[in-house]
Every structure is written in structure tokens, then in C-alpha cells.
C-alpha positions as MATLAB code, in Angstrom:
seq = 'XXXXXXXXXXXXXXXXXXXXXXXXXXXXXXXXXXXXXXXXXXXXXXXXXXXXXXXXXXXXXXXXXXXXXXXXXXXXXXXXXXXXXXXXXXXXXXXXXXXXXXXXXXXXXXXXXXXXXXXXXXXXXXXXXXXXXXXXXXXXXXXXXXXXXXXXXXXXXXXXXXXXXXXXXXXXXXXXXXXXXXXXXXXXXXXXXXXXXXXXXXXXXXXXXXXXXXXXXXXXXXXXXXXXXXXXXXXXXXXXXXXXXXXXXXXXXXXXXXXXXXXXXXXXXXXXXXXXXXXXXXXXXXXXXXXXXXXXXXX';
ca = [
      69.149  121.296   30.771;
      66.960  122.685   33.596;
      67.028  121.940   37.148;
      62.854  122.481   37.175;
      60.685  122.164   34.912;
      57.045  122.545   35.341;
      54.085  123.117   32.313;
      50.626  123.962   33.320;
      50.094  122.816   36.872;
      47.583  122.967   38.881;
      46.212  121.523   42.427;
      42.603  121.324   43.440;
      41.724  120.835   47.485;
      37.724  120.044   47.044;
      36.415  123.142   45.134;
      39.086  125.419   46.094;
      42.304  125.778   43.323;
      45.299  126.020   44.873;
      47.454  126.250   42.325;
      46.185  126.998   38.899;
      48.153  126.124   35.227;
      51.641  126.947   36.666;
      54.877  127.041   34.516;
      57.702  127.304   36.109;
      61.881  126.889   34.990;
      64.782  126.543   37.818;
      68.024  126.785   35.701;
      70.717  124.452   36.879;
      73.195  125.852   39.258;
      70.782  128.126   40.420;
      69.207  130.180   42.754;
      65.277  130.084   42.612;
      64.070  133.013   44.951;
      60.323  131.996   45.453;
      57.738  134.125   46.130;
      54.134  134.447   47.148;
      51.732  136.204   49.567;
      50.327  133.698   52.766;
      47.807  131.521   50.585;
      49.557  132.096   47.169;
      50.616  128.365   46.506;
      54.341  128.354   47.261;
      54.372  125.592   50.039;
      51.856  123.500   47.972;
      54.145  123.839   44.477;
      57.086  123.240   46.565;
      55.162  119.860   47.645;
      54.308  118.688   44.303;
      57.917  119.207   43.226;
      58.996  117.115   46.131;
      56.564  114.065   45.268;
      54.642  114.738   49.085;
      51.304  115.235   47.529;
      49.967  114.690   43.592;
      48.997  117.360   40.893;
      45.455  117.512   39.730;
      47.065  118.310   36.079;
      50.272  119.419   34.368;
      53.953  117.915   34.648;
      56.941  117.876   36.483;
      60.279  117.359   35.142;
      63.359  117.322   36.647;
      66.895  117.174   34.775;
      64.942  116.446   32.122;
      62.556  113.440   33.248;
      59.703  113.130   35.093;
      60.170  113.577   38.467;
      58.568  109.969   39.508;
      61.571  108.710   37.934;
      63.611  106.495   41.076;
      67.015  108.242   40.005;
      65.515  111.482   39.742;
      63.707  111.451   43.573;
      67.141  110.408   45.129;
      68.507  113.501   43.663;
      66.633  115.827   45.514;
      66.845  117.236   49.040;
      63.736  118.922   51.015;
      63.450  121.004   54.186;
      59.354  122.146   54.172;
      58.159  123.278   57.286;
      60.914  121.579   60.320;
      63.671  119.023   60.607;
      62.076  115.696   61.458;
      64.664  115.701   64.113;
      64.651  113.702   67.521;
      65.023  116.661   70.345;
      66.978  114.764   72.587;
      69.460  113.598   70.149;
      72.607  115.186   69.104;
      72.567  116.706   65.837;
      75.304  114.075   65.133;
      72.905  111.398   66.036;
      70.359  112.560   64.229;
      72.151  112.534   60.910;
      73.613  109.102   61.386;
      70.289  108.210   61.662;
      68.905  109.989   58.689;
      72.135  108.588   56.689;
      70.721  105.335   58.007;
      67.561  105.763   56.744;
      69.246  106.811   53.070;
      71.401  103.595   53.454;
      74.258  106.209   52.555;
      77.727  104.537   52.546;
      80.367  106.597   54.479;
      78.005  108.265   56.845;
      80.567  109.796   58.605;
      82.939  111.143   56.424;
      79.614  112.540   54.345;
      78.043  114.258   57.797;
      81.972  115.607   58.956;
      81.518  117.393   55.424;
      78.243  118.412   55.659;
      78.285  120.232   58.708;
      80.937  122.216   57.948;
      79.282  123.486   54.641;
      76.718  124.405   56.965;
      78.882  125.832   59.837;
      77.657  123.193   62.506;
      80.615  121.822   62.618;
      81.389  122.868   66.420;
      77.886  121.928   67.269;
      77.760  118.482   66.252;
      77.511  117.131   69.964;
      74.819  119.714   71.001;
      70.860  118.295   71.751;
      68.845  118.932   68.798;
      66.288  120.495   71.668;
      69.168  122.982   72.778;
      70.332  124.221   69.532;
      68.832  127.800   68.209;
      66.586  128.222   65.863;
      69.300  129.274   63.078;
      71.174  125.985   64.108;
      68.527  124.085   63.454;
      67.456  126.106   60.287;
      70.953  124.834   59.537;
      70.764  121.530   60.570;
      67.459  121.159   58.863;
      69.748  121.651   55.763;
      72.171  119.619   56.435;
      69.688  116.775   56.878;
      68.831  117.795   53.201;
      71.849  117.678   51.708;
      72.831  114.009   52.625;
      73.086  112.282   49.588;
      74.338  114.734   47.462;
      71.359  115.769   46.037;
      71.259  118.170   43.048;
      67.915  119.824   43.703;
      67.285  121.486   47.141;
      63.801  122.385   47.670;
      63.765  125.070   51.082;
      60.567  126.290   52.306;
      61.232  129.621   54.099;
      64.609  128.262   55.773;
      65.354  132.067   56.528;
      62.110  132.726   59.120;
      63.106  133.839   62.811;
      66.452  134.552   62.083;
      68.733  137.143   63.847;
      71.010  139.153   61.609;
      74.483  136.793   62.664;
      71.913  133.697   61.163;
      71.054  135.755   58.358;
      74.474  136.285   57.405;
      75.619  132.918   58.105;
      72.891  131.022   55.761;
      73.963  133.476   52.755;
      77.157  132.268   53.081;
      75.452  128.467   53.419;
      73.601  129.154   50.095;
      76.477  130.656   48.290;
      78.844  127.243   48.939;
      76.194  125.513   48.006;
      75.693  126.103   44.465;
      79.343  127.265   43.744;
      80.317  124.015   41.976;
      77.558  124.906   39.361;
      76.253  121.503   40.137;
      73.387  121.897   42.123;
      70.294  124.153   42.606;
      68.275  125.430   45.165;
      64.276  126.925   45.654;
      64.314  128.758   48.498;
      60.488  130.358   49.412;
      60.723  133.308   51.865;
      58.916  136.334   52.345;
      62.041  138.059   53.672;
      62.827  139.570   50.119;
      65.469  142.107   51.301;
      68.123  138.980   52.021;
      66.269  136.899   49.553;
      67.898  139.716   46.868;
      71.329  139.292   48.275;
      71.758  135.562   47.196;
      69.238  135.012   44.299;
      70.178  134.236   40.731;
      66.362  133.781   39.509;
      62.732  134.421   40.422;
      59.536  133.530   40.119;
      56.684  135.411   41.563;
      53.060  133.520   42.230;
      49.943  135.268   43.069;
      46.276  133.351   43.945;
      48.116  129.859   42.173;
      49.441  131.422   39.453;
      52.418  132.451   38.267;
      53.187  136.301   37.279;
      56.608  136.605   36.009;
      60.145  134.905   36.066;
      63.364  136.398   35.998;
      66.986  136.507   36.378;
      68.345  138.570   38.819;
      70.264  140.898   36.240;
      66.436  141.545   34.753;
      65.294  142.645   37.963;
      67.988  144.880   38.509;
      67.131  146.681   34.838;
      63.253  146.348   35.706;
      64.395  148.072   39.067;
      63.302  152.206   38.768;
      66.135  154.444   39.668;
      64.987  157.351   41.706;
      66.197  160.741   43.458;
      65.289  161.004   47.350;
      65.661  164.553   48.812;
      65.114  166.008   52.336;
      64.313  169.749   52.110;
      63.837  172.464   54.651;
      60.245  172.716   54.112;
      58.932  169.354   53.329;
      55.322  169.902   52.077;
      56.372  173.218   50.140;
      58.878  171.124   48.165;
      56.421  168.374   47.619;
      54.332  170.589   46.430;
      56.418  172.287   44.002;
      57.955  168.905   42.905;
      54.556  167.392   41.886;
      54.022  170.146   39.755;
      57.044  169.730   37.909;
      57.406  165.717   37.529;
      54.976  163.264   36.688;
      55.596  160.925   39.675;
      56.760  162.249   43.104;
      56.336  160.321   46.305;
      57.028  160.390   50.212;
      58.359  157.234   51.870;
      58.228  155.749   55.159;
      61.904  157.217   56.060;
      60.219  160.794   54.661;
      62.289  161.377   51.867;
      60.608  162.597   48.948;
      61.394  160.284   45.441;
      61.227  161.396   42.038;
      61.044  158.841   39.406;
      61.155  161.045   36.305;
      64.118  161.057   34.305;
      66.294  164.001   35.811;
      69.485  164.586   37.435;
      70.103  165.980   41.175;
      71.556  169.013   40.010;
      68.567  169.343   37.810;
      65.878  169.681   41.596;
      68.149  171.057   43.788;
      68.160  174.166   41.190;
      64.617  173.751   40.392;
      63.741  174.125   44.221;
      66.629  176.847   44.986;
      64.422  179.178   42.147;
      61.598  178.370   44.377;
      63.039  179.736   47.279;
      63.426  176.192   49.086;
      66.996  175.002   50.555;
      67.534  171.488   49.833;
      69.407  169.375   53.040;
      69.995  165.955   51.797;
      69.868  164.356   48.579;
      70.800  161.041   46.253;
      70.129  158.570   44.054;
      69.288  155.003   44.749;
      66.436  151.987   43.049;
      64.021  150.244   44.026;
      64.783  146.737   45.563;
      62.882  143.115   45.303;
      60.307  144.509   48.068;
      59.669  147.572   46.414;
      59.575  146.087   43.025;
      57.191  143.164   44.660;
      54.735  145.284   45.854;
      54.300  147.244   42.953;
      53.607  144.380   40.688;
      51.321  142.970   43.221;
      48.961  146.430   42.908;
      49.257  145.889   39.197;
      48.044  142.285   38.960;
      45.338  142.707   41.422;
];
């Protein structure tokens, strides 16, 4: 049984289609990196998932019934866009209150648990107005989680953060899901750390989807490449386009070749031409890479 599941969707504001005939699966237990361009129809999916606005068309099923089941909405968490916190309240307060509000029974013993999963444990007495914006990133979560909800739905919950709050809500994610029992969309446009905790994907461009896939598929769909620093730069270039089929210069000014050949295969190529070569190695493309190059090929 899926987590998600989502056949032919769409969303109409007026004349303008935000979302057009949209499938989409979120496994249980996992990971659901989601991704988009400004405009592409994350947020508003993410909504219709959540019950805050209605589809024009299509279904919505979660755990395997429709999501305007009772049951089924009390199993899901949300964090879109900011905590509805109270900023001169203690993020203690502010729970009790939300645990309040979810008439959950043992409150306390629910938020002591909570905020450690989310390491705000030593923060629980700090002004929701005072805290950081990872802490309340992590708070935000924290409010989500109360009630034990299988289904988190997390709508760019890594934005603004340094790298210590970077590192800290991997590790947040990670506990999360490690009992296999719940899952968790997570929108961001920050792919690089997106990759690093990921199971799945789906991609969605103008409304609609473009592909799904695990993480192990990205990783084979991933090109492997050799990057090279030579002596003379252009004269290697040069030389190198002549002999493979694909050579390029990135932003750090190494040159790639994505043809199938081996380092010891160039460096002797360019030694014959007279060209010393200083640095070289293999590496493949990541999610951002891979991203933008399926975004040129579905424009």
C-alpha cells in the first residue's frame, strides 16, 4: 500500500491551470523529494493533498482511501508556508496549545518526545519570536508531528538555513521515517541536500508531472564523467572536442567528458598532443545537474 496516491489531477484558478492531469505515488516509509520551478504547482499539489483547497478533477488517495475520509485526515501532518505559532509564546506553550486544539491525550509526554526527535529539546522555554529560523523550521515540524501522523506533507522546510540547520534537519528527516511507518513530501529547491535524504522523486514542470523515481534510479540515470585541468585550457578543449562526442567546461573550469573512456585513456591522448595534464578524476552528475538537464529537454 502507498502512502500517496494521486490519478489525473488537476487545479484550475479562473482560466489559468495550475496543475494539469497529475499522477503521482509516495511509497510508504518514504522519502518524497518534490520538485518544481517557482510557478510549477508544488505548493498547490501539496494543498490539495492536505484537504486546504479542492481539485477541479482527479483523486486523492491516501493509505488506500480517499483522503476526505475522517481517519485518513487525522493521519496526516502539514507545515506549508510558517508555523501558525504565537511569537510571544514559548515553543512549549505553543504546542500545548496545538495538542489542545488536537484534543491529544498525554500532551506532555507526546511534546517531551517530540522535541527531542526534532532537537528542540533544550529550547522548549525559548519565545517562539526569539528562536532562529532553523528552530522554528524545526518547531514548525514538531507542531506537525503531534498526533502521530503517518503522512508529513513539508513545503520547503529547508529555505534560509545555515549549514549546522542543514545538517541538523537531515538528521530530523532520517528519525523520522526510520520505523518504516511513516512518510514524508518534502518540496525544496535546495536539491544538493534534498539528494542526501531522499528515497523517491517526482519532478513537475508547468502542472505536470515529468518523471518519478527512486533514488537508486537516479543514481543509474546519473552520467559519469571525467573532469581534467590542463596546462593550456583552450588547446586541450580543443583537442578534446575533436576526439569525443560531448566535452564541456563548468563553472569550477574543469573540462568534462561524457564519452565512454577511461583517464588513462585522455591524459595519453593529450600527452601525444603535446599538452601536460594537472588534475584529473572521475565523478557524476548530481540531482541539480540531472534537474536541469531534463528541464532543457522537456521545454
Amino acid at each position: 500500500m502507498n502512502a500517496v496516491e494521486i490519478k489525473n489531477l488537476s487545479k484550475n484558478f479562473g482560466t489559468k491551470q495550475a496543475v494539469c492531469s497529475l499522477d503521482m505515488t509516495v511509497p510508504m516509509g518514504s522519502i518524497y523529494g518534490f520538485i518544481g520551478e517557482n510557478g510549477s504547482g508544488k505548493s498547490t499539489t501539496e494543498k490539495m493533498i492536505c484537504g486546504l483547497i479542492p481539485a477541479s478533477t482527479g483523486s486523492i488517495r491516501l493509505f488506500g482511501k480517499d483522503f476526505t475520509d475522517i481517519d485518513i485526515r487525522a493521519k496526516v501532518g502539514v507545515l506549508i508556508e510558517s508555523p501558525g505559532c504565537f511569537p510571544g509564546l514559548t515553543v512549549w506553550d505553543n504546542m500545548m496549545l496545538q495538542a489542545a486544539n488536537l484534543s491529544i491525550p498525554n500532551a506532555e509526554q507526546e511534546i517531551v518526545k517530540i522535541l527531542k526527535t526534532v532537537r528542540m529539546e533544550g529550547a522548549a522555554g525559548n519565545k517562539y519570536k526569539n528562536c532562529s529560523l532553523g528552530m522554528k523550521q524545526r518547531v514548525g515540524i514538531a507542531m506537525a508531528l503531534l498526533g502521530d501522523p503517518a503522512l508529513l506533507v513539508l513545503d520547503e522546510p529547508l529555505n534560509g538555513l545555515d549549514a549546522d540547520g542543514m545538517r541538523i534537519m537531515r538528521e530530523v528527516f532520517c528519525d523520522i521515517i526510520k520505523d518504516g511507518n511513516r512518510s514524508v513530501i518534502i518540496s525544496s529547491h535546495l536539491l544538493g541536500e534534498l539528494q542526501k535524504v531522499a528515497t523517491h522523486y517526482g519532478i513537475i514542470r508547468h502542472g505536470k508531472m515529468i518523471c518519478e523515481m527512486t533514488a537508486d534510479e537516479l543514481d543509474a540515470s546519473c552520467r559519469t564523467y571525467i573532469a581534467l585541468k590542463a596546462e593550456d585550457q583552450s588547446r586541450a578543449k580543443a583537442h578534446l572536442s575533436c576526439q569525443y562526442s560531448r566535452v564541456e567546461e563548468d563553472e569550477a573550469e574543469y573540462i568534462r567528458i561524457y564519452d565512454e573512456a577511461t583517464p588513462e585513456e585522455v591524459v595519453t591522448y593529450l600527452y601525444k598532443k603535446g599538452i601536460s595534464v594537472t588534475e584529473i578524476m572521475t565523478d557524476k552528475i548530481g540531482l541539480e545537474e540531472y534537474y536541469i538537464d531534463l528541464m532543457k529537454g522537456s521545454r
